[in-house]
N, CA and C atoms as a LAMMPS dump frame, in Angstrom:
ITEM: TIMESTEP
0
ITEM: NUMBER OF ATOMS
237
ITEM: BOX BOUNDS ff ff ff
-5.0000000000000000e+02 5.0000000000000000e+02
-5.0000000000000000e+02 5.0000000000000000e+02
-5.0000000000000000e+02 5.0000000000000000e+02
ITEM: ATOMS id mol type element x y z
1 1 1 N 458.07 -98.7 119.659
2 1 2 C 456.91 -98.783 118.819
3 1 3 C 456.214 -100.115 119.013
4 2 1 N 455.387 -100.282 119.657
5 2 2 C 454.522 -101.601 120.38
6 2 3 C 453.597 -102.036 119.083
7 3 1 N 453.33 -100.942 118.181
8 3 2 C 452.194 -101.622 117.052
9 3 3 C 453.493 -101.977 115.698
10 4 1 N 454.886 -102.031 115.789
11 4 2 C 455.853 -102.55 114.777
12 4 3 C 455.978 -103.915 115.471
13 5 1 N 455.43 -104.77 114.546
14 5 2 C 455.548 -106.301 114.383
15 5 3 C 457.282 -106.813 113.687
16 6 1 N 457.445 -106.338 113.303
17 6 2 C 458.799 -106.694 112.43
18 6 3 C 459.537 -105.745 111.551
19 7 1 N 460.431 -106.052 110.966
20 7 2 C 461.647 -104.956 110.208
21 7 3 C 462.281 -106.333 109.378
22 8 1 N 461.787 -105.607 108.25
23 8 2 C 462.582 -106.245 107.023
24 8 3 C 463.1 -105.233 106.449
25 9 1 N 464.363 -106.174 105.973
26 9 2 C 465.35 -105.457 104.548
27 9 3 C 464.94 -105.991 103.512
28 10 1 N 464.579 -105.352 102.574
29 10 2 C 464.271 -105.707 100.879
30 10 3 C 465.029 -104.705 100.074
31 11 1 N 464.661 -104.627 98.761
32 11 2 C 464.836 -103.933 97.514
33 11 3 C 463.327 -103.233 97.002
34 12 1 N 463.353 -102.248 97.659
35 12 2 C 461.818 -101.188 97.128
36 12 3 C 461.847 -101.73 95.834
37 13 1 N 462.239 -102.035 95.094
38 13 2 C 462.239 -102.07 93.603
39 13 3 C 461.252 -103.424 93.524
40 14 1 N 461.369 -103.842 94.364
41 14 2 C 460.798 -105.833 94.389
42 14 3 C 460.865 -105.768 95.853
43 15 1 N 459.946 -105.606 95.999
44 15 2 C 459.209 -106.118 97.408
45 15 3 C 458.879 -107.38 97.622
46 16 1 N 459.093 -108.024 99.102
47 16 2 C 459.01 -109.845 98.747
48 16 3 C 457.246 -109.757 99.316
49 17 1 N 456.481 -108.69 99.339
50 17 2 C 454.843 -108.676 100.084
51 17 3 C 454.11 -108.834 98.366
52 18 1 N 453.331 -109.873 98.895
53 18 2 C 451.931 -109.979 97.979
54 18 3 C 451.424 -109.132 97.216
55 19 1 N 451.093 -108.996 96.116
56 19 2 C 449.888 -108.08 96.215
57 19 3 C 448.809 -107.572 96.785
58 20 1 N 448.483 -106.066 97.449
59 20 2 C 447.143 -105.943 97.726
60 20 3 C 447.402 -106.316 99.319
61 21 1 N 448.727 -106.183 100.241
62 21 2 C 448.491 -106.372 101.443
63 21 3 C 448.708 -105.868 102.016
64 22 1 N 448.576 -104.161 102.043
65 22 2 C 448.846 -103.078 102.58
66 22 3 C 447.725 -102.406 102.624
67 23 1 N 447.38 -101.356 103.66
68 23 2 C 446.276 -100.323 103.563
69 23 3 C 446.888 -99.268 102.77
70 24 1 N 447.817 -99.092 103.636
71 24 2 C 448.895 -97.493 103.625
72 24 3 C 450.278 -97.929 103.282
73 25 1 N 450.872 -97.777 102.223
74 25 2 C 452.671 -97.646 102.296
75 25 3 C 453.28 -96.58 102.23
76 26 1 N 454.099 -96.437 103.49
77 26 2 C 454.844 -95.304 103.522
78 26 3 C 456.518 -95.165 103.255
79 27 1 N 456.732 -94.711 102.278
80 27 2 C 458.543 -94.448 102.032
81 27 3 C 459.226 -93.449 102.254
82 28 1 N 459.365 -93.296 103.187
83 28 2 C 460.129 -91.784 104.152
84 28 3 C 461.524 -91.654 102.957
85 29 1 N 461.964 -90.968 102.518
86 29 2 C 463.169 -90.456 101.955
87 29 3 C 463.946 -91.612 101.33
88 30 1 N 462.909 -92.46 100.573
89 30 2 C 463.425 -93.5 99.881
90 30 3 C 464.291 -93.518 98.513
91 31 1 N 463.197 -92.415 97.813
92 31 2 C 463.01 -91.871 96.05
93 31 3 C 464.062 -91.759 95.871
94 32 1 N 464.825 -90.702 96.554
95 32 2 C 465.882 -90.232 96.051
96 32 3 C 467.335 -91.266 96.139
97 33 1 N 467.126 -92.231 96.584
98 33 2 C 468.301 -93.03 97.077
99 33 3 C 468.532 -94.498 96.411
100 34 1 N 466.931 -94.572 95.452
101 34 2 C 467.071 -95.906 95.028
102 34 3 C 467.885 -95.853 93.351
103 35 1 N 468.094 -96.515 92.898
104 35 2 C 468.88 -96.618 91.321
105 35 3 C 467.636 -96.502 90.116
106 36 1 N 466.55 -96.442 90.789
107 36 2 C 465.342 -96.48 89.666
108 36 3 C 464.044 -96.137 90.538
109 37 1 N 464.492 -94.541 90.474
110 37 2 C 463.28 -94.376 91.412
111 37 3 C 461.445 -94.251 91.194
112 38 1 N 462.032 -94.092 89.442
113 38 2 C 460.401 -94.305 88.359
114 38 3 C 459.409 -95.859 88.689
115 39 1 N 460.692 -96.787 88.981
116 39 2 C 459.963 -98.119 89.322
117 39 3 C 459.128 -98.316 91.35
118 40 1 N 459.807 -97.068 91.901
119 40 2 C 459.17 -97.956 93.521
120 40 3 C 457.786 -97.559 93.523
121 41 1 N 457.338 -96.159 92.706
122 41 2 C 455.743 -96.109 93.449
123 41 3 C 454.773 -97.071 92.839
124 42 1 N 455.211 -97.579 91.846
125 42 2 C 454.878 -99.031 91.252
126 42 3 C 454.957 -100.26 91.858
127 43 1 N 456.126 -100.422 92.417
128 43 2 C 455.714 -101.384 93.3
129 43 3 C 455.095 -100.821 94.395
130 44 1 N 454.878 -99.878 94.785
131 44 2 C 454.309 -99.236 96.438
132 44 3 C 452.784 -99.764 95.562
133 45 1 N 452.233 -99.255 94.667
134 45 2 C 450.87 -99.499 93.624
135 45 3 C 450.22 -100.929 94.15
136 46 1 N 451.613 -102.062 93.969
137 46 2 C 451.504 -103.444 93.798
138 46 3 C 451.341 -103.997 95.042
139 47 1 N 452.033 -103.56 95.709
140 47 2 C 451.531 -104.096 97.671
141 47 3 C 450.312 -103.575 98.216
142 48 1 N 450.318 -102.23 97.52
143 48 2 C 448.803 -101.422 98.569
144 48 3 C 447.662 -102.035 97.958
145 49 1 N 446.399 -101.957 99.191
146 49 2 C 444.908 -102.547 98.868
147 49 3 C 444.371 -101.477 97.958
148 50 1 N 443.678 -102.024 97.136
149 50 2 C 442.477 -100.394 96.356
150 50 3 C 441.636 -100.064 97.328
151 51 1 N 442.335 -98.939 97.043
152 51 2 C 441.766 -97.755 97.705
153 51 3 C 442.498 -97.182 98.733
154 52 1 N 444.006 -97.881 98.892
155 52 2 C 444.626 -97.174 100.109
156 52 3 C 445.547 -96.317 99.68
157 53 1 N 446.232 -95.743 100.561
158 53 2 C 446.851 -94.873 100.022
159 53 3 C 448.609 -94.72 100.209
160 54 1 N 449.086 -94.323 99.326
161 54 2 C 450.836 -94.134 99.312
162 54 3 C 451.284 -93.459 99.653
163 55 1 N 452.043 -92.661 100.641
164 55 2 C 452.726 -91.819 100.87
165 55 3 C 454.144 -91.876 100.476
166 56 1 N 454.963 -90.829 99.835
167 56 2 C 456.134 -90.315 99.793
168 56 3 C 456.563 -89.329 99.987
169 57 1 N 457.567 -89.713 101.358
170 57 2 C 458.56 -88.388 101.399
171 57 3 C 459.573 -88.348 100.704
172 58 1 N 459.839 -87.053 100.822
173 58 2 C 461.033 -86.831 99.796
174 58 3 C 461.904 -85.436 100.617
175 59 1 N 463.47 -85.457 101.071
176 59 2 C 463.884 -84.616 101.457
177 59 3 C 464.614 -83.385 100.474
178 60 1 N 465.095 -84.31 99.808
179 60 2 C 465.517 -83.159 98.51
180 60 3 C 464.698 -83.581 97.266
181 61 1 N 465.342 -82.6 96.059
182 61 2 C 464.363 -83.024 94.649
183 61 3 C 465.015 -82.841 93.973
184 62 1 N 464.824 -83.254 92.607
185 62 2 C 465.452 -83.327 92.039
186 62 3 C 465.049 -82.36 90.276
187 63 1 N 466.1 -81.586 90.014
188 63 2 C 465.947 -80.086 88.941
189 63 3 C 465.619 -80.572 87.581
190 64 1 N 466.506 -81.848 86.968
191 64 2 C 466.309 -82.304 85.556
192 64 3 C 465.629 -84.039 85.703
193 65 1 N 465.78 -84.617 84.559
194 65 2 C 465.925 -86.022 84.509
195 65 3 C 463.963 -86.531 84.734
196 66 1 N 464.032 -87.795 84.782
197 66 2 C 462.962 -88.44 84.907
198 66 3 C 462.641 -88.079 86.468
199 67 1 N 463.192 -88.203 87.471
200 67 2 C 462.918 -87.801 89.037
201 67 3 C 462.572 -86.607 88.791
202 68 1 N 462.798 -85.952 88.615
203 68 2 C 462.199 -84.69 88.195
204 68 3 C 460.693 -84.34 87.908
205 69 1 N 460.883 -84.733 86.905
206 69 2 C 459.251 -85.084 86.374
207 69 3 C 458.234 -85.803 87.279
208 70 1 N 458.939 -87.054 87.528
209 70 2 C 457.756 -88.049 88.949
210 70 3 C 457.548 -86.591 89.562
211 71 1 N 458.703 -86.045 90.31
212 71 2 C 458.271 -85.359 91.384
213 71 3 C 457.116 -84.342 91.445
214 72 1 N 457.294 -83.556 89.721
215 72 2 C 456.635 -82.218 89.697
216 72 3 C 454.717 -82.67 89.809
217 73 1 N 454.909 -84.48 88.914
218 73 2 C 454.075 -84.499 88.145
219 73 3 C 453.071 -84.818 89.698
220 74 1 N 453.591 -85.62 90.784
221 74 2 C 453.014 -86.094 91.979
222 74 3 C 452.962 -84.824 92.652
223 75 1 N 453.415 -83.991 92.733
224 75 2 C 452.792 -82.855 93.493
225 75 3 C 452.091 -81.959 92.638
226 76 1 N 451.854 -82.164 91.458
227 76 2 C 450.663 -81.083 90.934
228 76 3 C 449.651 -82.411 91.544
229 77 1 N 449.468 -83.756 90.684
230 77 2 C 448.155 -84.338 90.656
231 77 3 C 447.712 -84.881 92.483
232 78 1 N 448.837 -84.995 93.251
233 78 2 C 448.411 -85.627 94.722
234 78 3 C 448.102 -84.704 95.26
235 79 1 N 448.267 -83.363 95.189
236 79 2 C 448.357 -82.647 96.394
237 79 3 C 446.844 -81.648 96.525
């Protein structure tokens, strides 16, 4: 990948990027794996520029609980 400048390890939860210095953030099969997954598209919110946009994948989903809800509620209003 010639246009990947670098690879960092962080905590999605707390990202060490600025505010506002992203076009696009993308989290391939993150949601489901973090300990508080209500808090990352919040920070994904806090790095991206206005007006860009967030992507999340998600490989499985989740039936009850608060993940649940994110999930249903982001694919009625994103999609």
């Amino acid at each position: 990948y010639p246009f990947v400048r670098d690879v960092l390890e962080m905590d999605a939860h707390h990202m060490t990027f600025t505010d506002a210095t992203f076009d696009c953030v993308v989290a391939q099969f993150v949601i489901t794996l973090v300990a508080n997954p209500e808090q990352v598209p919040s920070e994904c919110h806090r790095v991206v520029k206005p007006g860009g946009r967030i992507i999340l994948v998600n490989h499985l989903y989740s039936e009850q609980g608060m993940a649940a809800k994110f999930e249903r509620w982001m694919r009625i209003t994103r999609t």
